[in-house]
C-alpha positions in Angstrom: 88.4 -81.1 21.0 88.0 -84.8 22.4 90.7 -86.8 20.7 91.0 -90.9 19.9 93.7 -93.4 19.5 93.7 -95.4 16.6 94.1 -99.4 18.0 94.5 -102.8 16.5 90.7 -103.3 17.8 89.0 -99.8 15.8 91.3 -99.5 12.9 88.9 -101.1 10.7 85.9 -98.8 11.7 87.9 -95.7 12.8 88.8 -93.1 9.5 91.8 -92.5 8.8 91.8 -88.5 8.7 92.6 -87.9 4.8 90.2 -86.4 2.3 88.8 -90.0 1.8 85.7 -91.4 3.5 85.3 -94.8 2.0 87.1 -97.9 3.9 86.8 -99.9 0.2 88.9 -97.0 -1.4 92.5 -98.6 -2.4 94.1 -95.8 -0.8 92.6 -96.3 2.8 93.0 -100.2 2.5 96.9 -99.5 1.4 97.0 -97.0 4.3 95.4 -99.1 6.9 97.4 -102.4 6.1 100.3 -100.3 6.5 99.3 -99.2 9.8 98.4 -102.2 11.3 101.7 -103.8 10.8 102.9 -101.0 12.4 100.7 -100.5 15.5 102.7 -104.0 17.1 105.9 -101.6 16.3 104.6 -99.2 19.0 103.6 -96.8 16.5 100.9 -93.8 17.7 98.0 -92.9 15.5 96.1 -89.9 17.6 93.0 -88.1 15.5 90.4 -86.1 16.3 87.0 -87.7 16.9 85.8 -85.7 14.1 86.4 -86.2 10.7 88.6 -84.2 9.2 92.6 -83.8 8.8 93.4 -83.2 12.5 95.8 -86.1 13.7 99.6 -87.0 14.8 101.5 -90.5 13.4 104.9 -91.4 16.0 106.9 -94.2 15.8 109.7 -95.3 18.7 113.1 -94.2 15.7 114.3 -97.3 15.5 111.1 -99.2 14.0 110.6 -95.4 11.6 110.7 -96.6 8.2 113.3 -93.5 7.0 117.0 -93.9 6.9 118.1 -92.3 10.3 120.0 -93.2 13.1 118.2 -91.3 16.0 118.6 -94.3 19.3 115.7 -93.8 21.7 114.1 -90.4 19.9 110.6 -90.8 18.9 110.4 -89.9 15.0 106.7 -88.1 14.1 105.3 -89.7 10.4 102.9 -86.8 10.4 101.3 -83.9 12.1 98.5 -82.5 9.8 95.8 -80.3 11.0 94.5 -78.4 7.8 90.8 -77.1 6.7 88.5 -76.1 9.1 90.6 -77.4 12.2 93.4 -74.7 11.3 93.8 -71.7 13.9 91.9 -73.9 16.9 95.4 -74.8 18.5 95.2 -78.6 18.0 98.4 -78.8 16.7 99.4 -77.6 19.8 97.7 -80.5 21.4 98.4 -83.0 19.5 102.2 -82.6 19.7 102.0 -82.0 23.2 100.3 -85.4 23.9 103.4 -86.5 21.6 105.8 -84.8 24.0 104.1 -86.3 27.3 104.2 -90.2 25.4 107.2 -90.0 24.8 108.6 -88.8 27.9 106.6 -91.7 29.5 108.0 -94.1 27.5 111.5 -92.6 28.1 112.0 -91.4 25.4 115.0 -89.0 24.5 113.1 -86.5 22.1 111.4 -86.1 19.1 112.6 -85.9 15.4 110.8 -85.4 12.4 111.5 -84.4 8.7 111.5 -80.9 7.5 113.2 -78.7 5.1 114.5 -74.4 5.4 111.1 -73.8 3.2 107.9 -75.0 3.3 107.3 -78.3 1.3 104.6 -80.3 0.4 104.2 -83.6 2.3 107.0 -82.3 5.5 106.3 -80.6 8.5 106.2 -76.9 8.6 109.7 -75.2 10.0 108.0 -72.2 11.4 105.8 -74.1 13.7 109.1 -76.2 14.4 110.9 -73.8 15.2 108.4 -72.1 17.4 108.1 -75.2 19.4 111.2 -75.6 19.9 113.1 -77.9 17.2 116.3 -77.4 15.7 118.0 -78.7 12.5 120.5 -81.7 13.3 120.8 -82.5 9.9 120.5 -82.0 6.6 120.7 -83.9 3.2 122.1 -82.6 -0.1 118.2 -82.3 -1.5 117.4 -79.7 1.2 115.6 -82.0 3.3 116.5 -81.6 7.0 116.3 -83.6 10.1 115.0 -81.8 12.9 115.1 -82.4 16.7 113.6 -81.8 20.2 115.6 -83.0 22.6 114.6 -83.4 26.1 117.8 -83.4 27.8 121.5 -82.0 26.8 123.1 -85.6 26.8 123.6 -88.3 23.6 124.0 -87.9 20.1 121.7 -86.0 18.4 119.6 -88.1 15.6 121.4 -87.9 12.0 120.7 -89.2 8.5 122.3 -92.5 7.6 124.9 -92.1 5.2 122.9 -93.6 2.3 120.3 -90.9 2.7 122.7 -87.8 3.0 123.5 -87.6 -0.8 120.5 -88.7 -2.1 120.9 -90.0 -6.3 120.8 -93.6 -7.6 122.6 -94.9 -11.2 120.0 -95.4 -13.1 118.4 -93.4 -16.5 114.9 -92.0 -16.4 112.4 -91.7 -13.8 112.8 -93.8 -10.7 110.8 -93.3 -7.9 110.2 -94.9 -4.1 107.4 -95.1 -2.0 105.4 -96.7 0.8 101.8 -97.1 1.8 103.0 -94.5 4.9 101.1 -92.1 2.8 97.4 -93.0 1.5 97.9 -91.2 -1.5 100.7 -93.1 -3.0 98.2 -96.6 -3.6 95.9 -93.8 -6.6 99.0 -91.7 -7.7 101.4 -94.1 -8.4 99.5 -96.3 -10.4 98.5 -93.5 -12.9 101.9 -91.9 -13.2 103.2 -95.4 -14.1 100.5 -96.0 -16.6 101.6 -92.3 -18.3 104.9 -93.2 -18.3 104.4 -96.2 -20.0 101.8 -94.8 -22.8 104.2 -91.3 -23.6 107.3 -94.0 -23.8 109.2 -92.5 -20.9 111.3 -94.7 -19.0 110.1 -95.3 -15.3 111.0 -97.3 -12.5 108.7 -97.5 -9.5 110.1 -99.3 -6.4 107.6 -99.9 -3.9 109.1 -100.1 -0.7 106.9 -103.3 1.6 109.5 -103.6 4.3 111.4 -101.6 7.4 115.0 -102.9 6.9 114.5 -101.7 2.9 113.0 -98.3 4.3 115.8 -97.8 6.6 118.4 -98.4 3.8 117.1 -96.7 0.6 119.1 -93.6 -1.0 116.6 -90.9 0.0 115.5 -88.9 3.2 112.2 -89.0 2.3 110.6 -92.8 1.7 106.9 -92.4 1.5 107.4 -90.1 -2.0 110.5 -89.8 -3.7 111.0 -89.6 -7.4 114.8 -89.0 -9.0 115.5 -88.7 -13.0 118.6 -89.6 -14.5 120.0 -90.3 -10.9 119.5 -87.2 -9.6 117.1 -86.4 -7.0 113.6 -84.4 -8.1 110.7 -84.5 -5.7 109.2 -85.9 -2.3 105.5 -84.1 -3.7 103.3 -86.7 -4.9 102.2 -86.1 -8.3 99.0 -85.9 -9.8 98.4 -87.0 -13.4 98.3 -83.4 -14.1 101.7 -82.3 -12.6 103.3 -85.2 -14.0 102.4 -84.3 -17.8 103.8 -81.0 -16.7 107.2 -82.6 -15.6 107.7 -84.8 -18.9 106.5 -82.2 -21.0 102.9 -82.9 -21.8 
């Protein structure tokens, strides 16, 4: 598998990896404006020269727009190799080009968001855990920090104390998101719009900055939805499942 590095220069002609082909589609404009503010961060967008979802998103921890405190780790957005590409060991490439970066760059490890099981939108702790990573922390949703560290020596990366007990005061539905995730710039929209004709109350707080991302009350920025203050999901939710949630 050849492999290509998304740039400044070929992020407008280069796609993006998701199940979406069209560069006029909101959610690869959202995804791609995101991105390129992020590139100048140091950010690493790696893909297969293929289309398809085959690709690694890394981010130097301090510029990682999730609420962690992980000085001179690299922090991975995203690893997804899925479909046809499954079973071919890219993932195993991909993160290894990861591991060689950021040694390079002197780096002190990786980190990246997972959970004990399996959950839609985080990495996958049996391929973690095969590589290598353990848990260095966890918040009181379930979602965990995990590490790679590359030597014994420092502090291993932690959740920021906003982020460990994840729950905001407010009634109803609130959710937080980013344009991290290409998905969020269709989904959102349609949940609001639901909300608002069924007469539930909903709160969407789009999150457009680093310092705000760094600081919300949740692990998990790109997706996360609470109800009467308590935390519910990081899965973004169709119209479908969200009828399902509020009761049709």
């Amino acid at each position: 598998m050849e492999y290509i590095r998304v740039t400044k220069e070929n992020l407008e002609q280069e796609h993006i990896c998701c199940a979406i082909s069209s560069n006029k589609d909101i959610q690869v404009s959202s995804k791609k404006q995101w991105l390129s503010g992020r590139l100048e961060e140091g950010l690493v967008f790696l893909k297969s020269v293929e289309r398809g979802k085959c690709f690694i998103e890394y981010i130097p921890a301090e510029n990682a727009w999730v609420p962690i405190a992980a000085e001179r780790y690299m922090y991975i957005d995203c690893l997804w190799v899925s479909g046809s590409f499954k079973g071919h060991g890219y993932s195993n490439d991909l993160l290894g080009e990861c591991i060689r970066d950021s040694r390079e760059k002197g780096r002190k490890g990786l980190c990246v968001l997972s959970s004990a099981k399996k959950r839609p939108f985080l990495a996958d702790p049996k391929f973690l855990s095969h590589k290598g990573f353990t848990v260095c922390d966890t918040a009181d949703n379930g979602v965990q920090l995990w590490h790679l560290p590359f030597d014994s020596e420092g502090k291993s990366p932690e959740f920021k104390e906003c982020a460990k007990h994840p729950c905001v005061d407010a009634k109803g539905y609130v959710l937080f998101y980013t344009n991290q995730c290409p998905y969020t710039a269709k989904y959102v929209p349609i949940v609001e719009r639901i909300a608002k004709e069924r007469g539930v109350q909903f709160q969407s707080v789009h999150i457009s900055d680093r310092e705000t991302a760094q600081n919300v009350p949740t692990p998990v920025t790109n997706y996360a939805l609470f109800f009467d203050g308590e935390y519910v999901s990081n899965e973004i939710l169709s119209d479908k499942k969200f009828l399902k949630m509020i009761g049709g």
